[in-house]
N, CA, C and O atoms as a MOPAC input file, in Angstrom:
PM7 MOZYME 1SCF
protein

 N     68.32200 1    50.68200 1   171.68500 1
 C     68.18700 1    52.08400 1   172.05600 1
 C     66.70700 1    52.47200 1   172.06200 1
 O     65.88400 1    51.78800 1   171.45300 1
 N     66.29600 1    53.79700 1   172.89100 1
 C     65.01200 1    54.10500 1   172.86100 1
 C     65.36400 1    55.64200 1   172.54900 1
 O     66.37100 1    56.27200 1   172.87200 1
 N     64.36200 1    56.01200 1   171.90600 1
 C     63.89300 1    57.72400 1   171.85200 1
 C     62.93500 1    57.94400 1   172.53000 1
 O     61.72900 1    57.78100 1   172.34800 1
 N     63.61800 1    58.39200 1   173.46800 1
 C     63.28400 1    59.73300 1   174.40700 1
 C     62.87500 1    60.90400 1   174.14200 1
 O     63.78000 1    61.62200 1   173.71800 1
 N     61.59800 1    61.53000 1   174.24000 1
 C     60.83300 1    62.28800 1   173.29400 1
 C     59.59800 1    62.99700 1   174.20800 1
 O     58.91100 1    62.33900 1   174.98900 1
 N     59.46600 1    64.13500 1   174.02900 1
 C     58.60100 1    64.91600 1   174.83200 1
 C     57.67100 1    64.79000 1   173.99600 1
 O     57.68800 1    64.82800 1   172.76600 1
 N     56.37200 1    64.54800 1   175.15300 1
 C     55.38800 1    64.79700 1   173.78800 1
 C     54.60300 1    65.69700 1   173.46300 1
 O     53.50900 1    65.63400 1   172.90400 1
 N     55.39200 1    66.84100 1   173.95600 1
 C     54.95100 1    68.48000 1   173.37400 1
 C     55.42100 1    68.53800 1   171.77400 1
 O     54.78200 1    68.90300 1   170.78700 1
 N     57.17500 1    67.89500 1   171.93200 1
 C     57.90600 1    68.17700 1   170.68300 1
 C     57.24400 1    67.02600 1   169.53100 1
 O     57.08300 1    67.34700 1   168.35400 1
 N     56.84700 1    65.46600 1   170.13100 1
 C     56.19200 1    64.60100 1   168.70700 1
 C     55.29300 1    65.31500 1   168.63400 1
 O     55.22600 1    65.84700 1   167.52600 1
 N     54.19900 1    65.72300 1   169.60800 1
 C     53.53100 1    66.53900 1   168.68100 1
 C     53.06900 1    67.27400 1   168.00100 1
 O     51.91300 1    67.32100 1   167.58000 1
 N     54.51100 1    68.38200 1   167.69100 1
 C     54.73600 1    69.37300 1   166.97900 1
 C     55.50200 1    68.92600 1   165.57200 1
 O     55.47000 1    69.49400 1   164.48000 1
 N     56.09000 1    67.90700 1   165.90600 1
 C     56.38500 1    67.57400 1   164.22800 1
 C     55.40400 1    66.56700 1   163.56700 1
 O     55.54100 1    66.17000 1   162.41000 1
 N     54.19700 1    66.11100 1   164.57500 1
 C     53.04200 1    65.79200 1   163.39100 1
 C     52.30000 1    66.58300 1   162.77600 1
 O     51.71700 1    66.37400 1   161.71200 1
 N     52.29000 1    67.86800 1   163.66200 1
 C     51.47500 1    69.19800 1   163.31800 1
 C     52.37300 1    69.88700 1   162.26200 1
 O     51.75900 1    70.47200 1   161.37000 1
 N     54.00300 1    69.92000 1   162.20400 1
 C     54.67600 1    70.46900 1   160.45500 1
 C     54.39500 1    69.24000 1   159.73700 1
 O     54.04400 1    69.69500 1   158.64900 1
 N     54.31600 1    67.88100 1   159.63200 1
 C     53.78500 1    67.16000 1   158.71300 1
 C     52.69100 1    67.43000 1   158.46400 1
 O     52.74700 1    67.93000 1   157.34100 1
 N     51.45800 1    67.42500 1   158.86800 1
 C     50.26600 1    67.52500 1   158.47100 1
 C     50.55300 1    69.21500 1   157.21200 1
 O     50.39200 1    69.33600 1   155.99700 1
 N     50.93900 1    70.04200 1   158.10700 1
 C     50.94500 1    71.58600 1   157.45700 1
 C     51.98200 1    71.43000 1   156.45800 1
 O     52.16600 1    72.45400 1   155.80000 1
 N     52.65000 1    70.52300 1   156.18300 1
 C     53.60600 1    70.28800 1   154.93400 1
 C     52.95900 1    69.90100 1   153.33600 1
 O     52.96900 1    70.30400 1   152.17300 1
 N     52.27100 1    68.55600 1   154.42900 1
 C     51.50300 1    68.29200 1   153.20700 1
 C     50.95000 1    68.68000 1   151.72400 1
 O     49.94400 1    69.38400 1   151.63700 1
 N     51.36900 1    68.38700 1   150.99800 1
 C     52.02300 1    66.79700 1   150.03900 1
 C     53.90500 1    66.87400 1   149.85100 1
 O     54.63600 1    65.98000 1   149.42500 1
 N     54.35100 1    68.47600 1   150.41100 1
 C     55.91800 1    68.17100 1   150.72200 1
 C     56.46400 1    67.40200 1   151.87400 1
 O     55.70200 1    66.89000 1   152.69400 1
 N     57.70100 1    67.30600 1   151.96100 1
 C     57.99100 1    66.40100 1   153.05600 1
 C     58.45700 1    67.42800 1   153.99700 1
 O     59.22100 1    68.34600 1   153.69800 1
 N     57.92400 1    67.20200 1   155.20600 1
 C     58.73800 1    68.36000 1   156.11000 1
 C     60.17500 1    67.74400 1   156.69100 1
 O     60.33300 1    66.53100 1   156.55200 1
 N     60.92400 1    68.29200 1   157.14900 1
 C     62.07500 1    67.93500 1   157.85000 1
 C     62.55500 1    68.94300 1   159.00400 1
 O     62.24600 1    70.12500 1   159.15600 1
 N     63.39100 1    68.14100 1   159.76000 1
 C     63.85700 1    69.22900 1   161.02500 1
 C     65.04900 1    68.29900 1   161.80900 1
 O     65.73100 1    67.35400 1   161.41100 1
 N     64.99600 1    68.82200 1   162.75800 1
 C     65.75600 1    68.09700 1   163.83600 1
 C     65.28400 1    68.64400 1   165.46200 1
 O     64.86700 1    69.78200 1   165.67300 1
 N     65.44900 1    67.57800 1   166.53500 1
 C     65.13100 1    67.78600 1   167.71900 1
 C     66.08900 1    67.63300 1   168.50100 1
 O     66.77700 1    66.61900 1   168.61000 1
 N     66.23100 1    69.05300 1   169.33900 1
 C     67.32100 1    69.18000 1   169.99800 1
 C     67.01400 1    68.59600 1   171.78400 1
 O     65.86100 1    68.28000 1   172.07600 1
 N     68.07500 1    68.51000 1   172.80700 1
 C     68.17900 1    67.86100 1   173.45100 1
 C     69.85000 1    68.51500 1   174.19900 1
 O     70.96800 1    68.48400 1   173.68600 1
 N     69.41200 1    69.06900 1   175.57800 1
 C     70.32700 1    70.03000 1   176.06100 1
 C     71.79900 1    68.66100 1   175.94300 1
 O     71.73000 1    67.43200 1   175.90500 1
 N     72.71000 1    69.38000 1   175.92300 1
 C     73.67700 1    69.10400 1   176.00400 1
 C     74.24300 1    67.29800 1   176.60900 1
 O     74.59700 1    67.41400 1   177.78200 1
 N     74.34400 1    66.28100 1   176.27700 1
 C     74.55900 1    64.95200 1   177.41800 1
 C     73.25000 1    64.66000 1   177.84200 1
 O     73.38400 1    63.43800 1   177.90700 1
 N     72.45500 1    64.79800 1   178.07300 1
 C     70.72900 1    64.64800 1   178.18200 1
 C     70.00900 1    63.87100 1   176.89600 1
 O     69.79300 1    64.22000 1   175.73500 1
 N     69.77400 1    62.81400 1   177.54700 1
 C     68.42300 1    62.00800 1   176.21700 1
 C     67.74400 1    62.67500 1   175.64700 1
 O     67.93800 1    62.88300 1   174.44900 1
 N     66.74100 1    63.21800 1   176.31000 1
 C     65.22500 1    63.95300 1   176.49700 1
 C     65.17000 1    64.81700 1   175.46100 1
 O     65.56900 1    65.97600 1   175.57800 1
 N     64.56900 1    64.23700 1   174.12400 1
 C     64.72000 1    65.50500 1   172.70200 1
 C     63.51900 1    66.12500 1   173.00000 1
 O     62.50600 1    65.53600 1   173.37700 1
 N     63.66500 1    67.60500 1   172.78800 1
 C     62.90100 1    68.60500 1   173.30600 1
 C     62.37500 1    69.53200 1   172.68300 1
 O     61.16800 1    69.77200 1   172.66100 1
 N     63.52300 1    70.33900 1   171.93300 1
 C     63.20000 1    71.28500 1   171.33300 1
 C     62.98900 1    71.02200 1   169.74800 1
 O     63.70800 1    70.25900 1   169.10400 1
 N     61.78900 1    71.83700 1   169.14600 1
 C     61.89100 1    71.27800 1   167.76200 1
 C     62.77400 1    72.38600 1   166.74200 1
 O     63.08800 1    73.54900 1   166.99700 1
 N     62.96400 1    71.82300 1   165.87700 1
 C     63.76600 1    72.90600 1   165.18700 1
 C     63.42400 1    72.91900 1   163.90800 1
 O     64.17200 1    72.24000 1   163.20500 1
 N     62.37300 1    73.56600 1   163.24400 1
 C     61.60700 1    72.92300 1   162.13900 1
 C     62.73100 1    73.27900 1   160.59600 1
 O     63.21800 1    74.35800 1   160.93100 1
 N     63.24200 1    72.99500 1   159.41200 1
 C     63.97900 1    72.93600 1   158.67600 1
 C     63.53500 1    73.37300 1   157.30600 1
 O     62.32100 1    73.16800 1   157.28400 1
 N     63.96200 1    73.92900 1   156.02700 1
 C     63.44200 1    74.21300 1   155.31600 1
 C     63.81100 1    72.35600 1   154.29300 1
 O     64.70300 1    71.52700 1   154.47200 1
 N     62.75500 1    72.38400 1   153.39000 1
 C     62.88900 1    70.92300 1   152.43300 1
 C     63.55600 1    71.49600 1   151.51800 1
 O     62.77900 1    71.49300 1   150.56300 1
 N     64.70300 1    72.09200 1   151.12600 1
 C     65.50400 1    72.68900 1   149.57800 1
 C     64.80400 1    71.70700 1   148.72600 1
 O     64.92700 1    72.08300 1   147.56100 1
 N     64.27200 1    70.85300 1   148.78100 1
 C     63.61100 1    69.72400 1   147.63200 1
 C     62.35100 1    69.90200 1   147.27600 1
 O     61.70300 1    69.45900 1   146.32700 1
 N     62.04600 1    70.70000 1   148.27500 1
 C     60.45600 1    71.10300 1   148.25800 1
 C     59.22400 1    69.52800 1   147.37800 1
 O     58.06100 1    69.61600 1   146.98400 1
 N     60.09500 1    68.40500 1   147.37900 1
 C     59.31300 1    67.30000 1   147.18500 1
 C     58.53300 1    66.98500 1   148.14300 1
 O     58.33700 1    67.65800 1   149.15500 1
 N     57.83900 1    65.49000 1   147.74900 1
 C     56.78400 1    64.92000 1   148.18700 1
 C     57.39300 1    63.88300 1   148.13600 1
 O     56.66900 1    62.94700 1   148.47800 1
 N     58.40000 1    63.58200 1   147.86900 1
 C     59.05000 1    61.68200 1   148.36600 1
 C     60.35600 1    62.08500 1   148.79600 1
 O     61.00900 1    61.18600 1   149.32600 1
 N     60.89500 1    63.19200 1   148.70500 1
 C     62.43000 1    63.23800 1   149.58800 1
 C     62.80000 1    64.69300 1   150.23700 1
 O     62.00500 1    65.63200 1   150.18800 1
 N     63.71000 1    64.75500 1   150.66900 1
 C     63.99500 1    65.97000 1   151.61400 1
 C     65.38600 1    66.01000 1   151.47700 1
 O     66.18300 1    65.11300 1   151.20300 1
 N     65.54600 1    67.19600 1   151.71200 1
 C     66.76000 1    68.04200 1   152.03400 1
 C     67.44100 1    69.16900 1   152.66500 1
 O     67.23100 1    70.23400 1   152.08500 1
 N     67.92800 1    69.21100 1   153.32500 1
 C     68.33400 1    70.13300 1   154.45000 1
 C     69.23600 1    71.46200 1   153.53500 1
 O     70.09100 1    71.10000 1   152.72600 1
 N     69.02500 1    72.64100 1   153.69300 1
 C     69.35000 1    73.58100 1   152.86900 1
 C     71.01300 1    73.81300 1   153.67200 1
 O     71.12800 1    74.06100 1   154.87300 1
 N     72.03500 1    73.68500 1   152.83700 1
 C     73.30400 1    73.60500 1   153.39800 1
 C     73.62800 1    74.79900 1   154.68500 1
 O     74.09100 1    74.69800 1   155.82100 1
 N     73.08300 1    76.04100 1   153.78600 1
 C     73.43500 1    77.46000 1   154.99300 1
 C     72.61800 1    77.07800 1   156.09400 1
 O     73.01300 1    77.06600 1   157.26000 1
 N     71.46700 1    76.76400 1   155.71300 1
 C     70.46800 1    77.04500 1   157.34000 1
 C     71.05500 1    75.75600 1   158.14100 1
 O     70.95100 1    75.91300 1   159.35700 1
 N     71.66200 1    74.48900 1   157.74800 1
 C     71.66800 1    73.11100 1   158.60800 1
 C     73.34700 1    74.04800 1   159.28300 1
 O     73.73600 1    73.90300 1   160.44200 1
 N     74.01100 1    74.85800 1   158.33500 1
 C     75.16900 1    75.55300 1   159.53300 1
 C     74.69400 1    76.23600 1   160.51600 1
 O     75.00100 1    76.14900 1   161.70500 1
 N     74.02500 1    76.84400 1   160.07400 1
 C     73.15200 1    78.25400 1   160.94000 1
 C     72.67200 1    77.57600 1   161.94800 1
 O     72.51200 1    78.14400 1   163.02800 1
 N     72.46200 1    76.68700 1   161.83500 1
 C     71.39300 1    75.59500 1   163.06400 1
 C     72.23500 1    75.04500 1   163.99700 1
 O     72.20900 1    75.06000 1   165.22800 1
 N     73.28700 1    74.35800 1   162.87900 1
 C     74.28600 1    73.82900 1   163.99200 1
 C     74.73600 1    74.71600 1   165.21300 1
 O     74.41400 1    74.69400 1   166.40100 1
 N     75.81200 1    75.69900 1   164.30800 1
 C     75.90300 1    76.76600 1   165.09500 1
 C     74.86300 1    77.08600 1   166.60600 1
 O     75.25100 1    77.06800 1   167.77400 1
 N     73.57600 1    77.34400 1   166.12500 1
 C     72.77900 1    77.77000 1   167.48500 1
 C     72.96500 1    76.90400 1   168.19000 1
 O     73.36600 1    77.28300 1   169.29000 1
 N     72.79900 1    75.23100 1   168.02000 1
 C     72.75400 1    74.23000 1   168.91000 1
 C     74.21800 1    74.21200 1   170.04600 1
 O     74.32800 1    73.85200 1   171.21800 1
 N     75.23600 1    74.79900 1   169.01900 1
 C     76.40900 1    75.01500 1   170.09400 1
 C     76.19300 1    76.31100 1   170.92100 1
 O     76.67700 1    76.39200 1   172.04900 1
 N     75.57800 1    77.17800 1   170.45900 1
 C     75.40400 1    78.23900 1   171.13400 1
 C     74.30800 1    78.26400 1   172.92500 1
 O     74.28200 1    78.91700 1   173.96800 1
 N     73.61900 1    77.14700 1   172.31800 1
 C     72.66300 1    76.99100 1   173.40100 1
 C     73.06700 1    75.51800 1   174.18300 1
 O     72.40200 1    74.78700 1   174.91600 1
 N     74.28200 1    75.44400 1   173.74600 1
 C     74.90800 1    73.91900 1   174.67400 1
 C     73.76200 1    72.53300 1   174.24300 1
 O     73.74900 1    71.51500 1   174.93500 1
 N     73.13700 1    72.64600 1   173.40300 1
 C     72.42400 1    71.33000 1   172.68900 1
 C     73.09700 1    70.49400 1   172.16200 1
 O     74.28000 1    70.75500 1   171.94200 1
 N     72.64400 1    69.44100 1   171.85700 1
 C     72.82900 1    68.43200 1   170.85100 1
 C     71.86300 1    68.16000 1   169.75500 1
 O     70.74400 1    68.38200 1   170.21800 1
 N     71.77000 1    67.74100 1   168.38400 1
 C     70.90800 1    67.14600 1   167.71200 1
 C     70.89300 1    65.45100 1   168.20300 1
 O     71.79400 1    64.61200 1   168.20400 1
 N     69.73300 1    65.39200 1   168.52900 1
 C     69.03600 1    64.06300 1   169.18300 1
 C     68.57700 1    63.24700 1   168.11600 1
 O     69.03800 1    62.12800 1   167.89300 1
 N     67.39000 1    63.96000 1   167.24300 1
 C     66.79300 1    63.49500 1   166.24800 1
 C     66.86700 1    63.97100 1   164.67300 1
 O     66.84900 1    65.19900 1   164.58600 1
 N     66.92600 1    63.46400 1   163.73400 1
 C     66.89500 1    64.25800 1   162.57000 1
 C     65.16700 1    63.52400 1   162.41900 1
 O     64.90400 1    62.36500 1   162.74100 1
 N     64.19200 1    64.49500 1   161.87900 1
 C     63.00700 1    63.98000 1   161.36900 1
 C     62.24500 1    64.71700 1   160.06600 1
 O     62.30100 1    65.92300 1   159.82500 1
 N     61.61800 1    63.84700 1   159.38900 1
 C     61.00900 1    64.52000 1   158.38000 1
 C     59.82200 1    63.25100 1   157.78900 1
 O     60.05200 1    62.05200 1   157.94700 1
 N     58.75600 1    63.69300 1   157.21000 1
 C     57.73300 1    62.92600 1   156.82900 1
 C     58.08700 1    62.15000 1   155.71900 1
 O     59.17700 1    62.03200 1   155.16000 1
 N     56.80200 1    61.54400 1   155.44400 1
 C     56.55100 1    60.64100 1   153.95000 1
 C     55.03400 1    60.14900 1   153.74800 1
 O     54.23000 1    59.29000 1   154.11000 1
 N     55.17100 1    61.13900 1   153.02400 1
 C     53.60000 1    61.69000 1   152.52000 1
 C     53.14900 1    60.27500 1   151.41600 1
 O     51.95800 1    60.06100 1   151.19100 1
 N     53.85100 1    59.70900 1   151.02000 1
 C     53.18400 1    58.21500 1   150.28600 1
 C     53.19600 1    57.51900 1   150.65300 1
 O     52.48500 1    56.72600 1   150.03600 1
 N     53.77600 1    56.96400 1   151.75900 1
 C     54.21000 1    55.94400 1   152.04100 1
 C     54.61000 1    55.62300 1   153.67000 1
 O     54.85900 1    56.65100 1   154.29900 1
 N     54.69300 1    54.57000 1   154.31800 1
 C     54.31700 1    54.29500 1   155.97800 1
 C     55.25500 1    55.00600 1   155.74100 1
 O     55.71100 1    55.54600 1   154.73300 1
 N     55.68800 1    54.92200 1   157.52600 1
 C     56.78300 1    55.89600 1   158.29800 1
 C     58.04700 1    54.67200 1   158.75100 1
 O     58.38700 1    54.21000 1   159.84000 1
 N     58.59500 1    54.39500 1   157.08900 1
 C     60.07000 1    53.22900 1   157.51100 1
 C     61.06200 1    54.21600 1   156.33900 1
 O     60.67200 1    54.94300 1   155.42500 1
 N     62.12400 1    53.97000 1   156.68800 1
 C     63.31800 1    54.85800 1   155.63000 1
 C     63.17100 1    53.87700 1   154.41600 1
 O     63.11800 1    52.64700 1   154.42400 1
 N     63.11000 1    54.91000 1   153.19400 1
 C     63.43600 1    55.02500 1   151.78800 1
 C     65.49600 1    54.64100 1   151.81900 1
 O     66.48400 1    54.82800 1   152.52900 1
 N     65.12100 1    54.07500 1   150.62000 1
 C     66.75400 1    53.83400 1   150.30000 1
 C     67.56900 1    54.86800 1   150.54700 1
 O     68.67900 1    54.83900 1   151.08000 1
 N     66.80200 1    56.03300 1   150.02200 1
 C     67.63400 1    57.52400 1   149.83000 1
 C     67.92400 1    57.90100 1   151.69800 1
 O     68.84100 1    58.51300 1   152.24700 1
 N     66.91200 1    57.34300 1   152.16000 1
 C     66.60300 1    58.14200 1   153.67900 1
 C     67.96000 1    56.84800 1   154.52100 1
 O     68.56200 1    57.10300 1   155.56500 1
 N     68.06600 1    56.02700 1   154.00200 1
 C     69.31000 1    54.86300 1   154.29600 1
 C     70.51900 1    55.25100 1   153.94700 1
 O     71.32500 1    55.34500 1   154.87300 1
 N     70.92900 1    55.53800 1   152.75100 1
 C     71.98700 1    55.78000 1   152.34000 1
 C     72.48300 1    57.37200 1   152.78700 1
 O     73.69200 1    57.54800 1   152.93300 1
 N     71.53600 1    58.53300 1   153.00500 1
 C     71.87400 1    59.27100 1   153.32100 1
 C     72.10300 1    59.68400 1   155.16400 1
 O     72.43600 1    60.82200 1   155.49800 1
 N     71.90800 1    58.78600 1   155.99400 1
 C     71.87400 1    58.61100 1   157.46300 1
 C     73.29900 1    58.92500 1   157.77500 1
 O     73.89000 1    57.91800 1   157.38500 1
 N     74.02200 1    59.60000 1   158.16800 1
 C     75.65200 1    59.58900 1   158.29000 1
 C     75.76600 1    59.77700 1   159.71200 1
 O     76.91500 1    59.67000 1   160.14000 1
 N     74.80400 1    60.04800 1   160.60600 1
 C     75.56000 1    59.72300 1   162.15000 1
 C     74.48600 1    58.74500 1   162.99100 1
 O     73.25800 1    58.81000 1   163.04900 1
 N     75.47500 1    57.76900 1   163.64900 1
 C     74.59500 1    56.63600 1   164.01500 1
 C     74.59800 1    56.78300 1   165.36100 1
 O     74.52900 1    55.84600 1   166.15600 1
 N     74.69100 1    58.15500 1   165.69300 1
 C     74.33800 1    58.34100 1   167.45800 1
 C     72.67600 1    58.94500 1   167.28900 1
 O     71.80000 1    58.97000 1   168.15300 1
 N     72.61700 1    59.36700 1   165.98300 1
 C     71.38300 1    60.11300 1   165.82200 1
 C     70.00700 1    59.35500 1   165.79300 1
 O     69.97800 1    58.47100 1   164.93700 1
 N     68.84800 1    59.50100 1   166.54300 1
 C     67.54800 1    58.90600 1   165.90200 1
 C     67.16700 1    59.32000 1   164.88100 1
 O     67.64400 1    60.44000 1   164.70100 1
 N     66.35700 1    58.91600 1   163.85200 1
 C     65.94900 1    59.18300 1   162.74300 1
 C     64.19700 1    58.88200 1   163.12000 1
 O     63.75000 1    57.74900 1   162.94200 1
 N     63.33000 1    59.96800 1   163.62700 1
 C     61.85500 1    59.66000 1   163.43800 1
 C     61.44100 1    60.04800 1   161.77600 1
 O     62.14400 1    60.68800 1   160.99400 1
 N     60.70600 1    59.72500 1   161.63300 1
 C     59.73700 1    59.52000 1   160.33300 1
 C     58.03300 1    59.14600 1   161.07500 1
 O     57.60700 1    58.40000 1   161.95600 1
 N     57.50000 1    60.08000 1   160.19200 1
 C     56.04700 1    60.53000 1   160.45600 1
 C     55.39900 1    60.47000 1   159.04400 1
 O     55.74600 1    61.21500 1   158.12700 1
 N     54.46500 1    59.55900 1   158.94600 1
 C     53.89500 1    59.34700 1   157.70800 1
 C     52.34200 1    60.19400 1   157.71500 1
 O     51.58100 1    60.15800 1   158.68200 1
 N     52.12300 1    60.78200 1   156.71500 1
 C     50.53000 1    61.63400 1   156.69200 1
 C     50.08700 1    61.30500 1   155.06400 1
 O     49.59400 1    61.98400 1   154.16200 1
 N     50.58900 1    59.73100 1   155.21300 1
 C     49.63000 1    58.81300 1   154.48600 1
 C     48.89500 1    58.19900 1   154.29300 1
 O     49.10600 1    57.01500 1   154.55500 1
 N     47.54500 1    58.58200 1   153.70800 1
 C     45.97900 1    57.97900 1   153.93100 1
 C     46.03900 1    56.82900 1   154.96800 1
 O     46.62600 1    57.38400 1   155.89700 1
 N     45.77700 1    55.52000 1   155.38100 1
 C     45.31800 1    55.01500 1   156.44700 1
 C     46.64300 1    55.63900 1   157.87000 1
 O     46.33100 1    55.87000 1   159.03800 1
 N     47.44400 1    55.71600 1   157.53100 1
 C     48.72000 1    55.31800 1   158.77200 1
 C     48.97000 1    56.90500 1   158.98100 1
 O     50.04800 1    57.11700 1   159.53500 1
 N     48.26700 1    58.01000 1   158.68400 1
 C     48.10200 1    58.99500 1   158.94000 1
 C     48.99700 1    59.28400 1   160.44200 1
 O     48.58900 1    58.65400 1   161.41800 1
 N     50.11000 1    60.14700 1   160.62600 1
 C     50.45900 1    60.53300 1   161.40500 1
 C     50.92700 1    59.86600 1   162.39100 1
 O     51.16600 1    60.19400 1   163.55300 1
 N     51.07900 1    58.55900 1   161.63300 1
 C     52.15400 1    57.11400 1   162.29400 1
 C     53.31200 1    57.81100 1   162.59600 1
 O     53.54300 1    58.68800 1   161.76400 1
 N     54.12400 1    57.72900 1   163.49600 1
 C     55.41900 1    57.85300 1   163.99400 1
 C     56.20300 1    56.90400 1   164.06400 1
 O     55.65300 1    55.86300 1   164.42200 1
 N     57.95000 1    56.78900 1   163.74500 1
 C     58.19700 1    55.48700 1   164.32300 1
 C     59.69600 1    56.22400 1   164.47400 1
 O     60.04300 1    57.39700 1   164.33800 1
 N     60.31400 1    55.18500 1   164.76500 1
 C     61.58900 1    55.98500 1   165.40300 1
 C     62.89900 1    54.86300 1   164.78900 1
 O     62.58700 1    53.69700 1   164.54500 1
 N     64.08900 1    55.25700 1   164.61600 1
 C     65.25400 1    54.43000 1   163.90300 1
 C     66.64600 1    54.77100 1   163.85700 1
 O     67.10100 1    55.90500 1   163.70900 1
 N     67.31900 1    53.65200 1   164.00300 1
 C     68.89500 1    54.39100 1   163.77500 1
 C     69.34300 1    53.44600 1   162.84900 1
 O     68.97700 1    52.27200 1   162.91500 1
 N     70.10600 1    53.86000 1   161.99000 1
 C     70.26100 1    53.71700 1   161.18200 1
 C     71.85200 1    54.04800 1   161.13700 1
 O     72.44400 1    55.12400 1   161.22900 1
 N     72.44700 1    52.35600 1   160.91600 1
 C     74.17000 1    52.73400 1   161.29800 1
 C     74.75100 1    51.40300 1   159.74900 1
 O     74.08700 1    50.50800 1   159.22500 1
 N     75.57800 1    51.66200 1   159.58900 1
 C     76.28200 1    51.11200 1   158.23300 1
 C     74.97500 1    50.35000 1   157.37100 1
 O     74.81200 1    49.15400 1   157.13000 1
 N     74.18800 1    51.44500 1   157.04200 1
 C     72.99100 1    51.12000 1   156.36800 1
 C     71.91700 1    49.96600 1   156.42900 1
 O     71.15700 1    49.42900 1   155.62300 1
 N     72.26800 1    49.81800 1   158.00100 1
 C     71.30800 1    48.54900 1   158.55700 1
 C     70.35800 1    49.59200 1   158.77700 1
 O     70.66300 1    50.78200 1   158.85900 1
 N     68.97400 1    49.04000 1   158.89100 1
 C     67.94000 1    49.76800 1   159.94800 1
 C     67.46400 1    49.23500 1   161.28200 1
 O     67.12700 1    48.05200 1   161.29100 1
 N     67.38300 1    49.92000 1   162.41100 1
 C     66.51500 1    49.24700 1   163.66600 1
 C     65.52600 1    50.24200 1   164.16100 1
 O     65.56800 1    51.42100 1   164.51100 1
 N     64.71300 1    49.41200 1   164.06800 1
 C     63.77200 1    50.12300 1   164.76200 1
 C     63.95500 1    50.14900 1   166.05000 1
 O     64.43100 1    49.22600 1   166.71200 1
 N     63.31700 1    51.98700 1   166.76400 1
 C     63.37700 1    51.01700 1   168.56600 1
 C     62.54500 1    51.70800 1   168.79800 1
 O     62.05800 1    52.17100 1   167.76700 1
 N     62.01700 1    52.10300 1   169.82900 1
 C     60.83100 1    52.68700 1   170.71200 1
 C     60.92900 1    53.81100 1   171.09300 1
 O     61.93000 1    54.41600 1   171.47800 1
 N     59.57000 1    54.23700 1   170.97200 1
 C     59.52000 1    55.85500 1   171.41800 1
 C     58.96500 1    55.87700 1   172.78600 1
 O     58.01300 1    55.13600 1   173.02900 1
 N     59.48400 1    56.69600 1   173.77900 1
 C     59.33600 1    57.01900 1   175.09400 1
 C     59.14700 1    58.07500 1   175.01700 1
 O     60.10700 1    58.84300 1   175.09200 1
 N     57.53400 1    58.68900 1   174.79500 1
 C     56.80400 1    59.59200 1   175.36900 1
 C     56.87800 1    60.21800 1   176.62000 1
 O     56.52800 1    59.59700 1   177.62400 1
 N     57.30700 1    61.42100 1   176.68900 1
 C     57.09800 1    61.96500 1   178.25200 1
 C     56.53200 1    63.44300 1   178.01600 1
 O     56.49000 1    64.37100 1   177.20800 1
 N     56.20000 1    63.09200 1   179.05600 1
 C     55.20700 1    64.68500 1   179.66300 1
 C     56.44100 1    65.93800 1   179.48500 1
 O     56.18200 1    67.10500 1   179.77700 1

């Protein structure tokens, strides 16, 4: 598989990583309805307000859902940083993956690999990496 990715929207969730910093930001990128092309960003609150894990605040990830049906979207991507460490899933970021239609980007704004991107799906707790397809 590839992620399909505007690169208005990657580079708006390197710009909430950087502005997160030393928490982890998280979100998801939406993607009209049956359409690849993740587009819209949807930036998320961290209920963990950590610096090595994240969490999606239960009301707002309904509230969100909700809009995404409202505006005929899909969630394309779930993404969120890792401020210590490159941009590959944590055990926690493995075990907690529950839909394997979803990409999982991770954006690291850790000293050398600063604002590394990488992209993953993540299905019966295997990981694969695959490629990001940048578009205008």
């Amino acid at each position: 598989m590839v992620l399909r990715i505007t690169a208005q929207a990657l580079e708006q969730v390197r710009h909430l990583a950087q502005a997160a910093h030393p928490i982890e930001a998280c979100g998801l990128i939406a993607a009209a309805s049956g359409e690849p092309l993740a587009h819209r960003v949807v930036p998320m609150s961290n209920q963990a307000a950590s610096p090595t894990w994240f969490s999606f605040d239960p009301r707002e990830q309904l509230q969100v859902w909700r809009e995404l049906d409202q505006r005929d979207e899909d969630c394309r991507v779930i993404y969120h940083s890792h401020t210590a460490s490159e941009a590959w899933p944590s055990r926690e970021d493995i075990a907690l993956a529950s839909d394997p239609q979803v990409h999982y980007l991770i954006v690291s704004t850790w000293g050398e690999v600063r604002h590394a991107a990488r992209s993953f799906r993540i299905i019966d707790g295997r990981v694969f990496e695959e490629p990001l397809c940048v578009q205008p």
